[in-house]
BAKOL-190371 format. One line per field, with one value per residue (C-alpha): residue number from 1; chain; x, y, z. Coordinates in pm, 1 decimal. Each point is the difference from the previous one (the first is absolute). Layout:
N
seq = c(NUM_...);
mol = c(A_...);
u = c(X_...);
v = c(Y_...);
w = c(Z_...);
//
This chain:
496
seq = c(1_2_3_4_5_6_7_8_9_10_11_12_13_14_15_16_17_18_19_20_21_22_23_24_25_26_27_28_29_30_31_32_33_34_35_36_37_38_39_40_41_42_43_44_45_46_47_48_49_50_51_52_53_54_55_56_57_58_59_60_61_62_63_64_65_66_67_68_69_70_71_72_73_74_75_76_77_78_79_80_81_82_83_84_85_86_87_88_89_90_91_92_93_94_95_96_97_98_99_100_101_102_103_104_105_106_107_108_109_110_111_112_113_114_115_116_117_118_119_120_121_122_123_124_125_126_127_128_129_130_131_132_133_134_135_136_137_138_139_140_141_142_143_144_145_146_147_148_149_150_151_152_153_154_155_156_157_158_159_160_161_162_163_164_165_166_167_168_169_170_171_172_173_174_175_176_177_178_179_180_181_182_183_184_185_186_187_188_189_190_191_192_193_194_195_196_197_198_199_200_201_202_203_204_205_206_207_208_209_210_211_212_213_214_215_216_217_218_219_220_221_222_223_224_225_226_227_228_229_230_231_232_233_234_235_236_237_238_239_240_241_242_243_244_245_246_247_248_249_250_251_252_253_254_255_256_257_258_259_260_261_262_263_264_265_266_267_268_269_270_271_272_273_274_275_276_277_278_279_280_281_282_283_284_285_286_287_288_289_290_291_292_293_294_295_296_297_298_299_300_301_302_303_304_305_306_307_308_309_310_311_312_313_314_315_316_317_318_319_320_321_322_323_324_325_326_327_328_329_330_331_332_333_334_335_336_337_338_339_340_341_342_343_344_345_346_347_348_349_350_351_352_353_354_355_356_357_358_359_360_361_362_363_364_365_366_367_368_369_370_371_372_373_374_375_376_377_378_379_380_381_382_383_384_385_386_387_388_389_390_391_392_393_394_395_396_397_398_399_400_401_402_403_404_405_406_407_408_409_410_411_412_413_414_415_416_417_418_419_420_421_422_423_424_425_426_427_428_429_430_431_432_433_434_435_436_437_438_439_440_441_442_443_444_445_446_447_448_449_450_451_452_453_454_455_456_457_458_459_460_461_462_463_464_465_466_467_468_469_470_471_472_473_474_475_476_477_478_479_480_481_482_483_484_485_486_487_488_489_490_491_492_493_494_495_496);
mol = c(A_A_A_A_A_A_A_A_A_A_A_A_A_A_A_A_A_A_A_A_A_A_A_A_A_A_A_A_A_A_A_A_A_A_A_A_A_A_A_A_A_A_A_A_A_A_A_A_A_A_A_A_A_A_A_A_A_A_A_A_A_A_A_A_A_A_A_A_A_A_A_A_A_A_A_A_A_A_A_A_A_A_A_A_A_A_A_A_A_A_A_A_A_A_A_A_A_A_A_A_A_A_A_A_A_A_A_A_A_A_A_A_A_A_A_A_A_A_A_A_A_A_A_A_A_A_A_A_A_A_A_A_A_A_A_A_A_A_A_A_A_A_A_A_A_A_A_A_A_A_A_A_A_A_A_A_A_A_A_A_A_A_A_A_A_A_A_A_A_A_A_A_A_A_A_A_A_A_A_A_A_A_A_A_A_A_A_A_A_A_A_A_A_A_A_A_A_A_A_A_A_A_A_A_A_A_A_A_A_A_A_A_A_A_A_A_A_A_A_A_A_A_A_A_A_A_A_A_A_A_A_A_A_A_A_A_A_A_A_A_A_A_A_A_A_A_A_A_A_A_A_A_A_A_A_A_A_A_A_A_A_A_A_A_A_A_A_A_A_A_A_A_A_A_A_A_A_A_A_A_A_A_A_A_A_A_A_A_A_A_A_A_A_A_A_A_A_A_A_A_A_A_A_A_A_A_A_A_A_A_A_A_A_A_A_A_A_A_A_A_A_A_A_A_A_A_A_A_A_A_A_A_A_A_A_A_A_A_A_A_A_A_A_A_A_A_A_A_A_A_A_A_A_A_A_A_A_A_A_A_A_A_A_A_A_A_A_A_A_A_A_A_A_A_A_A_A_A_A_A_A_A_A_A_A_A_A_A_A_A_A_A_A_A_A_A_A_A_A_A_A_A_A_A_A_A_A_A_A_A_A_A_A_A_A_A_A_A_A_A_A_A_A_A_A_A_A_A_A_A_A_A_A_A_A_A_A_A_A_A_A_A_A_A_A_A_A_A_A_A_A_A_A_A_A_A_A_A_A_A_A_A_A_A_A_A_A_A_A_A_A_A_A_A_A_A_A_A_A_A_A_A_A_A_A_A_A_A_A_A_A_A_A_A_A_A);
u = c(33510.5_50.2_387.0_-14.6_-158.7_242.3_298.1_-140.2_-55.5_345.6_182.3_95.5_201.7_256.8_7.9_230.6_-80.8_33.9_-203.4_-318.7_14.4_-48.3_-232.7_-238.1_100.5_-129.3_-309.2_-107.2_47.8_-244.8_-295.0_8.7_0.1_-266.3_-164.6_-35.7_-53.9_-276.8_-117.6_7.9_-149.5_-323.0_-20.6_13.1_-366.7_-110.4_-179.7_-82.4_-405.6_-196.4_-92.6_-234.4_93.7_176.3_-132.5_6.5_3.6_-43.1_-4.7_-253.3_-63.9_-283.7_-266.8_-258.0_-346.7_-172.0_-336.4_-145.5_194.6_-302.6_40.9_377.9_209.9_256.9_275.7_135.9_-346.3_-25.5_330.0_-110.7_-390.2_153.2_133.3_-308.8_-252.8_-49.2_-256.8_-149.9_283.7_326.6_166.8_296.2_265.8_-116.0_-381.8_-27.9_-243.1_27.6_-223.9_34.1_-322.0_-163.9_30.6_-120.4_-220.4_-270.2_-66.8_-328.5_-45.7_-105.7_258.8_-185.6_-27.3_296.2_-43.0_287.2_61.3_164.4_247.2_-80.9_68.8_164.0_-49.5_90.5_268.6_-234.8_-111.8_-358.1_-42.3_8.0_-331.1_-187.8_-166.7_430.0_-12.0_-319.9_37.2_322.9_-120.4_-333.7_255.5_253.3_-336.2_-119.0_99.8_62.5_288.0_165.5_182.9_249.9_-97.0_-394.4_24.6_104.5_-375.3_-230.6_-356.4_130.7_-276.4_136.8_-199.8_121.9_-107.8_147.1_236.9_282.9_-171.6_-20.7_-56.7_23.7_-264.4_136.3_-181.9_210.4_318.4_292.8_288.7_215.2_-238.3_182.6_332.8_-247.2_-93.8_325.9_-117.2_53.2_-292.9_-140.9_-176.3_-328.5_-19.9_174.2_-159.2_152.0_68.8_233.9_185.9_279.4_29.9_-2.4_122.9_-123.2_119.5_71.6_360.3_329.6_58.5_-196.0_-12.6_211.2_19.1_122.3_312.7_-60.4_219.2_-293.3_-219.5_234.7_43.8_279.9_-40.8_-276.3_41.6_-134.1_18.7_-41.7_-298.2_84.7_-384.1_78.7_-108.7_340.6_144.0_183.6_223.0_366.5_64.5_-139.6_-52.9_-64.8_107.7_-46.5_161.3_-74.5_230.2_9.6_211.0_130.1_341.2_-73.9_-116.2_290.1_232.8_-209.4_83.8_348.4_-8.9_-168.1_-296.3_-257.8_104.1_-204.5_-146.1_-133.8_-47.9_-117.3_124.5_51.9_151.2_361.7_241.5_309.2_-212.1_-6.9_375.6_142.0_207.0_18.5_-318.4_28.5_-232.1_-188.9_-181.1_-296.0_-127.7_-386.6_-110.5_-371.5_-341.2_-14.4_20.4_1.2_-243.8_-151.5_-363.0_-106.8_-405.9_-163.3_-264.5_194.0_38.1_360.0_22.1_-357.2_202.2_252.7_218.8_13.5_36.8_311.9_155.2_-24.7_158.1_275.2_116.2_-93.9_-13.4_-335.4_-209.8_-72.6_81.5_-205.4_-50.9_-62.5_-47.2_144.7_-108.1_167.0_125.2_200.5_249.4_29.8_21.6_369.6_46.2_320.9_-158.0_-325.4_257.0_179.9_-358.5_-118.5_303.2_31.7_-378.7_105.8_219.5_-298.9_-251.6_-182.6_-16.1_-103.6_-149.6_82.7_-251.1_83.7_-198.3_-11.7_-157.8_-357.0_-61.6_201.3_-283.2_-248.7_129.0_54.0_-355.6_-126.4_227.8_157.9_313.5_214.6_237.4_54.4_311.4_-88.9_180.9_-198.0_33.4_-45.7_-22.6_90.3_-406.8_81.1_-315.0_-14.6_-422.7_16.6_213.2_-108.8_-356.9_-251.0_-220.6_262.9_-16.9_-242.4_57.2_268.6_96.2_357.2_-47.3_183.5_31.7_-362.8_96.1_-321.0_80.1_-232.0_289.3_200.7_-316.2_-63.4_322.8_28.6_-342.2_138.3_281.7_-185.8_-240.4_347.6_118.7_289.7_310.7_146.6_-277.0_-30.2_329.0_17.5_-273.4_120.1_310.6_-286.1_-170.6_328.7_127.0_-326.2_2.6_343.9_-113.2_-307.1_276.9_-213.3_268.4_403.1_183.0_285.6_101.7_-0.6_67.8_288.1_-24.0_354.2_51.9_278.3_10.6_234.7_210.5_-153.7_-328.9_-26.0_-218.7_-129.9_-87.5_74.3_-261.7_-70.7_-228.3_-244.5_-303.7_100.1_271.2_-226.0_20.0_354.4_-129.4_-230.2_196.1_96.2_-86.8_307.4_210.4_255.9_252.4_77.9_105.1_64.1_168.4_-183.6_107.3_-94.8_-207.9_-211.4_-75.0_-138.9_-75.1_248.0);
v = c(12863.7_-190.4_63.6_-134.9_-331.0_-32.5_40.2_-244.2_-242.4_33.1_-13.5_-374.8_54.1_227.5_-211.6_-262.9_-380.4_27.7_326.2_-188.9_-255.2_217.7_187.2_-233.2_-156.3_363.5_-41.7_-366.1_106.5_304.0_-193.0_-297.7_312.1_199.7_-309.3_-106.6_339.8_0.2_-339.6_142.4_264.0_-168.6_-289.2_287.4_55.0_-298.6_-174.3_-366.4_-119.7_-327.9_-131.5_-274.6_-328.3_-322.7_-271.7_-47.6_-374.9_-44.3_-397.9_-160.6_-264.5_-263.7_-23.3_259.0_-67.3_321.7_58.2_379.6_287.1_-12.4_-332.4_-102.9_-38.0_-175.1_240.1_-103.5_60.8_371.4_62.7_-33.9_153.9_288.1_82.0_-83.3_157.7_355.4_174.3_351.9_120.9_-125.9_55.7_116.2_-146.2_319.8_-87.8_297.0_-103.3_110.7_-31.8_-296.2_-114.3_301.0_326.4_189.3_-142.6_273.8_-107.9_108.5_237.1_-294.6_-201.5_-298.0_57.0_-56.9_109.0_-81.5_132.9_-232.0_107.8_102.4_-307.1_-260.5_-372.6_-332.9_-197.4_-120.8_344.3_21.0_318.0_-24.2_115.8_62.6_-386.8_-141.8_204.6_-169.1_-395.5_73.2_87.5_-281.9_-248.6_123.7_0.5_-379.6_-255.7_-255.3_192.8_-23.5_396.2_74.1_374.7_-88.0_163.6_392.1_-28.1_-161.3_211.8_259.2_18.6_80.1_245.6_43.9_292.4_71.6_-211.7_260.3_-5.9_-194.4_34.0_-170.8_23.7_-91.0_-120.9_248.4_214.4_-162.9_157.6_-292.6_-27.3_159.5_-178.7_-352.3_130.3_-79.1_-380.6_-93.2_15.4_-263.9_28.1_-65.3_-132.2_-287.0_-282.3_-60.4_-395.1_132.3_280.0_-249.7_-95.7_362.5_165.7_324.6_265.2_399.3_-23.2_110.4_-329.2_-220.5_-437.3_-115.7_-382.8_-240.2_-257.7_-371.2_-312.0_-253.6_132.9_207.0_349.5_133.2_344.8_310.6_237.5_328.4_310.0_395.8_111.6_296.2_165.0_-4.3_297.7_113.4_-22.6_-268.4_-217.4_50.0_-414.3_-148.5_-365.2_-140.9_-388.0_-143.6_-337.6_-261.7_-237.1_-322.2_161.2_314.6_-150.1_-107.3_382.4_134.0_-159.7_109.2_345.4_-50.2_-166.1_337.0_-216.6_203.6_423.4_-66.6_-133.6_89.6_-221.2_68.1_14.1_-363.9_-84.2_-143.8_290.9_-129.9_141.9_352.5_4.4_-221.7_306.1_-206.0_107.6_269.2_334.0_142.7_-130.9_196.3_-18.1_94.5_-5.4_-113.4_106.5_-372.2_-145.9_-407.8_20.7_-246.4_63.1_-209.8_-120.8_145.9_-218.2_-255.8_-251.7_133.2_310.6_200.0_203.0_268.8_-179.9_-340.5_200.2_169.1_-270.0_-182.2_346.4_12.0_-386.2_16.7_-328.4_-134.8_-120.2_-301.4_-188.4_106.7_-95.7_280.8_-39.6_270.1_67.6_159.8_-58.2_-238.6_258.4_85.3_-339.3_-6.4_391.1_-6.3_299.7_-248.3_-274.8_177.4_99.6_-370.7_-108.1_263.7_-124.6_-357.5_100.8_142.7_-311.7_152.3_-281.5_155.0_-181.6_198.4_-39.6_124.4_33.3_147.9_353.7_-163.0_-246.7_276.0_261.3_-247.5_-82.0_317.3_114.8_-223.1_117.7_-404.4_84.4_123.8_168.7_134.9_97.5_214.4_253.7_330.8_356.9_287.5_202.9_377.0_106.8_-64.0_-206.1_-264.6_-3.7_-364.7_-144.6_72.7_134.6_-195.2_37.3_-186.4_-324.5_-203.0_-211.1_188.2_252.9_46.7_35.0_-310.9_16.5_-14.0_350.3_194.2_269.0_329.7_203.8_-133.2_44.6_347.8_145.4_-226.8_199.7_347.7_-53.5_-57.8_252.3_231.1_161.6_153.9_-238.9_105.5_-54.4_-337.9_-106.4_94.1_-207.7_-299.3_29.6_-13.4_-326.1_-204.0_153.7_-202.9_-292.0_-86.7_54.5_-259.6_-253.0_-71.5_-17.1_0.1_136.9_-260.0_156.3_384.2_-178.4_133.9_-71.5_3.1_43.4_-59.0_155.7_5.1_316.7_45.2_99.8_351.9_253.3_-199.9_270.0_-36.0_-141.9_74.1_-313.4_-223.1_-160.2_-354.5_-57.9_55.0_403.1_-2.1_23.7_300.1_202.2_-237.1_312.5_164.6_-308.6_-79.0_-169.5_160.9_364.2_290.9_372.7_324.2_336.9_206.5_214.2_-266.6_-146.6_345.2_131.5_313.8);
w = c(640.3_-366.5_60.9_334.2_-83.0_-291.2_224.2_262.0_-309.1_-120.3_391.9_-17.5_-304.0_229.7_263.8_82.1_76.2_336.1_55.2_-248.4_276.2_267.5_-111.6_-116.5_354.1_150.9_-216.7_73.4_383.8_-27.8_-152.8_238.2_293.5_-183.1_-42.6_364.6_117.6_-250.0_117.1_378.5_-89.2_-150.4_283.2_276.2_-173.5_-3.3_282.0_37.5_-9.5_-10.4_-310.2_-89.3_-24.8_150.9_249.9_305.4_174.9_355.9_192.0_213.9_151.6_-48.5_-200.2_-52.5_-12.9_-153.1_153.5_74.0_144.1_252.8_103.8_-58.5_292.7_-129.2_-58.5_-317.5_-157.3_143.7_-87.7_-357.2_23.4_177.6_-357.0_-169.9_227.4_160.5_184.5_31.7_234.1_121.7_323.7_110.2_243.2_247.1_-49.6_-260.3_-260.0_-377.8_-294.9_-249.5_-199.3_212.3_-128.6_312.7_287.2_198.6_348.6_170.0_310.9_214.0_-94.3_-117.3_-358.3_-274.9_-357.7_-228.8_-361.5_-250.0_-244.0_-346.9_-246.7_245.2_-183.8_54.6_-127.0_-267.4_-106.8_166.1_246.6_348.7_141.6_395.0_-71.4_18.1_351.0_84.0_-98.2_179.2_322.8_-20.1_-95.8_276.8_293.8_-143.1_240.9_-279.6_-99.2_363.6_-71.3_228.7_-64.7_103.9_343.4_-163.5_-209.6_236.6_0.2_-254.7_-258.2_-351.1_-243.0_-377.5_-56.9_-396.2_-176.7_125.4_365.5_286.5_356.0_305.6_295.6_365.4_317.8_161.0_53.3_-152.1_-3.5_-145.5_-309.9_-217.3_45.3_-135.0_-276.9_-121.9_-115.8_-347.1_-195.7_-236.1_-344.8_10.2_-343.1_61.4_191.4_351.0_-120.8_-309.3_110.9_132.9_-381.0_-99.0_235.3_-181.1_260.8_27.7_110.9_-138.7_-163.5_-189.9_16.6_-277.8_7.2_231.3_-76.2_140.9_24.8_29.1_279.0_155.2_-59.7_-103.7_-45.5_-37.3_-209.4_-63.0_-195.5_53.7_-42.9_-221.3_82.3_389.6_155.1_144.8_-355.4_-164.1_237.4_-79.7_38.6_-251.9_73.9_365.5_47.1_359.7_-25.7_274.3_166.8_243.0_254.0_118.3_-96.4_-327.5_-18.6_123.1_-225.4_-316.4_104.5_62.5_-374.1_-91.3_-132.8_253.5_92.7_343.6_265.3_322.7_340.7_342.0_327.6_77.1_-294.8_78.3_110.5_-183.8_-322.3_137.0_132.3_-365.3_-144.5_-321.1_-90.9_-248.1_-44.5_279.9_363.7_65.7_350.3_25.5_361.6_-65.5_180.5_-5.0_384.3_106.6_318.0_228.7_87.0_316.6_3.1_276.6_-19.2_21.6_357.5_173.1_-192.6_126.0_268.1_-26.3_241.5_-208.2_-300.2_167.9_73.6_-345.7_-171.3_243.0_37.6_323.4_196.7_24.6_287.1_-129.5_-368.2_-293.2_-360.6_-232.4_-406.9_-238.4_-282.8_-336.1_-368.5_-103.2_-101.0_348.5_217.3_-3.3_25.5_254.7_214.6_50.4_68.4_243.7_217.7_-16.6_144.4_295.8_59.1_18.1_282.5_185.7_-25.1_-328.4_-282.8_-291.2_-332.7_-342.3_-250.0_-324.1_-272.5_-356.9_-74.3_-76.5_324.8_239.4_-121.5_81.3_374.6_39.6_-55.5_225.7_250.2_50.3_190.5_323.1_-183.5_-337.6_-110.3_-342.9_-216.2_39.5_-172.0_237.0_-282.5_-5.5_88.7_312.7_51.5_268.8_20.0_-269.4_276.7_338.2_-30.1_161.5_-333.1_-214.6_199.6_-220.5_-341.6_-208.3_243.1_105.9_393.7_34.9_389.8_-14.1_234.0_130.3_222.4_38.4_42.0_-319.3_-163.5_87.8_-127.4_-359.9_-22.0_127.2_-266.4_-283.1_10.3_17.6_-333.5_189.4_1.1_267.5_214.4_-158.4_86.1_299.1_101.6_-186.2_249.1_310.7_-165.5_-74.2_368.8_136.7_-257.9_215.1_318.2_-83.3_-167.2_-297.7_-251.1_-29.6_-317.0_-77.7_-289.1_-218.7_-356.6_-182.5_-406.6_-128.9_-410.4_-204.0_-314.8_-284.4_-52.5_-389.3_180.5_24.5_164.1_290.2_270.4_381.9_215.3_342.1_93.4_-183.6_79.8_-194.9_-244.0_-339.5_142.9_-146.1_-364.6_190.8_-257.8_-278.2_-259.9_113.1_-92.6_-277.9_-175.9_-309.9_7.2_-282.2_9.4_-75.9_31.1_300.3_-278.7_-147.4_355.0_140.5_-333.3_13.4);
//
């Protein structure tokens, strides 16, 4: 072996010029091969994961105003609680429900009793633990008129019993078998005082309140940071910045600028957004549980029989002229499908006055049932529960039976369908009640909203979805996003 190295040593003295060059030629060629086969040969075990870090800014327009994620309706203020705040459970696009603050939930034989567990060491942002009394200020808040909570209808006459810090349950009038889908609300801490939580804005979500940026009294931007304690594990994006706009086309060139990596708009939004191919990354298109209806008030002179009602919600031509008011959001007023009714009406001797109003004085008319029409946005929501809208029960102050509709027969199978545990059953007698809704022309669907989402293409890991109920459901899995990305080999990933 000694005389071998000392003849491979001593080679380039007995070789010519030419023959040096092409060997050492030969020798720079193997290493750059062995050297990418090497290099293939380590990628081909390496696989591509999320890693922590980055941020993530997404447009809006308007102003938000930041009250309670049981009172806001304005949807640039739940698009930012909804990452603040969670509640026991969360559901799913097919009306599945899965743990979130709730470990495990027991229901009782009859059906009218809920007992939910809490998880083991869950805290607010500020470090406190979240405890049964959150659940319960929650749910008194939610049920006191003064707070005006859209969610109010899901927790009227259940009695709430903290039984343990870790314990809580939830005592029903009667069968319900939608209660478990509402339990979804975002809870509250109870150690803060309702008046300065919108200061705080201490919450139990996967991202924490930051600071807000502000040229004068306008605000510029929100931002917010990953709350590294979440109970899902640490966020992969780091930093959330929703930064607010004027106009949707002030927005839209901010993300062609690549100021802003998103932003999302609804169905009438102008279509020459959705078909502008010079918009870079990816359109999502989320078909929404979210539907644009007109409700017709039966009490109401001209509208108290089926036949009048008929021919209002086909355009029919009327006996004789009428003058109708409608009532709705500002947002809505000039919604083109709206537009395009009153006119067809016009043709067929119904005038009709819009009246739009902001969240705060709608909510008001609307309790005391001060219209003809309402045209409102309304989530059917995957329960499949139509009793807040059409039972005869829900017709007072704060209830959603907005046709002022009472009908034994409607009444009779809302009731059969929520003593029912078995969906199938449910459903199909949801298809019986909305069958006979149409036959007694108390309501025409205008519109299914669609929620359409552009998204830079440096935002990874955003699952498929098959529908949403609004458009803060697309950060429904905002864990699994992420920007920033690292290699590991397929043994230290399954530990092999």
């Amino acid at each position: 072996m000694i005389n071998f190295w000392r003849r491979l040593v001593d080679l380039p003295r007995h070789l010519s010029k030419k023959e040096k060059t092409w060997a050492l030629a030969l020798l720079i060629l193997l290493l750059v091969f062995g050297g990418i086969k090497t290099k293939n040969f380590i990628y081909n075990r390496l696989i591509v994961i999320p890693a922590v870090g980055g941020t993530y800014t997404e447009g809006l327009v308007g102003q938000p105003k930041i009250l309670s994620p049981q009172s806001s309706t304005d949807i640039n203020d739940r698009t930012i609680l909804s990452l603040l705040f969670v509640g026991l459970t969360k559901t799913t696009a097919d009306g599945r429900t899965q743990p979130m603050l709730a470990e495990s939930w027991v229901i009782s034989e009859d059906g009218r009793s809920y007992t939910f567990t809490l998880k083991e060491n869950i805290r607010w942002h500020d470090g406190q633990p979240i405890t049964a009394s959150d659940v319960a200020e929650t749910i008194r808040l939610i049920t006191d008129p003064q707070t005006k909570s859209i969610l109010k209808h899901d927790w009227e006459g259940v009695v709430v019993e903290v039984v343990d810090e870790r314990t809580v349950t939830f005592h029903l009038d009667e069968v319900s078998s939608p209660f478990l889908a509402a339990t979804n609300i975002p809870i509250i801490p109870f150690h803060i005082p309702t008046d300065e939580l919108q200061k705080n804005l201490i919450g139990n979500g996967p991202y924490k309140y930051k600071d807000t940026d502000l040229d004068g009294e306008f605000i510029n931007q929100v931002n917010l940071v990953s709350n590294k304690d979440w109970i899902l594990g640490e966020p992969y994006i780091s930093n959330i910045c929703f930064r607010f706009f004027n106009s949707e086309d002030e927005m839209k060139r901010s993300y062609m600028a690549r100021d802003i990596d998103s932003f999302f708009y609804v169905s009438d939004i102008d279509q020459s957004v959705l078909a502008d191919d010079t918009l870079a990354g990816n359109l999502y298109t989320l078909p929404s549980q979210r539907h644009r209806i007109l409700f017709l008030n039966t009490n109401r002179d001209g509208l108290k029989t089926t036949n009048e009602r008929k021919k209002i919600i086909n355009s029919d031509k009327l006996d004789n002229p009428t003058k109708l008011t409608l009532l709705t959001h500002t947002s809505l007023a000039n919604h083109a499908k709206l537009l395009e009714q009153i006119a067809m009406w016009q043709k067929n001797d119904l005038e009709v006055e819009v009246i739009a109003l902001e969240s705060l004085g709608l909510i008001d008319r609307i309790d005391a049932h001060d219209y003809d029409l309402l045209f409102v946005d309304i989530d059917m929501r995957a329960d499949l529960d139509l009793y807040p809208l059409w039972h005869s029960s829900q017709r007072g102050s704060g209830g959603y039976n907005f046709s002022q509709l009472d009908d034994a027969h409607t009444d009779r199978k809302l009731e059969e369908a929520r003593n029912s545990t078995e969906f199938a059953k449910r459903q199909k007698i949801t298809r019986e009640v909305e069958n006979h809704l149409k036959d007694l022309a108390v309501f025409k669907d205008l519109e299914q909203v669609n929620i359409y989402w552009r998204a830079a293409d440096r935002i990874l890991g955003i699952p498929p979805a098959e529908f949403v109920s609004d458009s803060t459901d697309r950060f429904f899995d905002i864990n699994l996003w992420h920007i920033k990305t690292k290699h590991r080999t397929l043994k230290s990933v399954f530990g092999n």
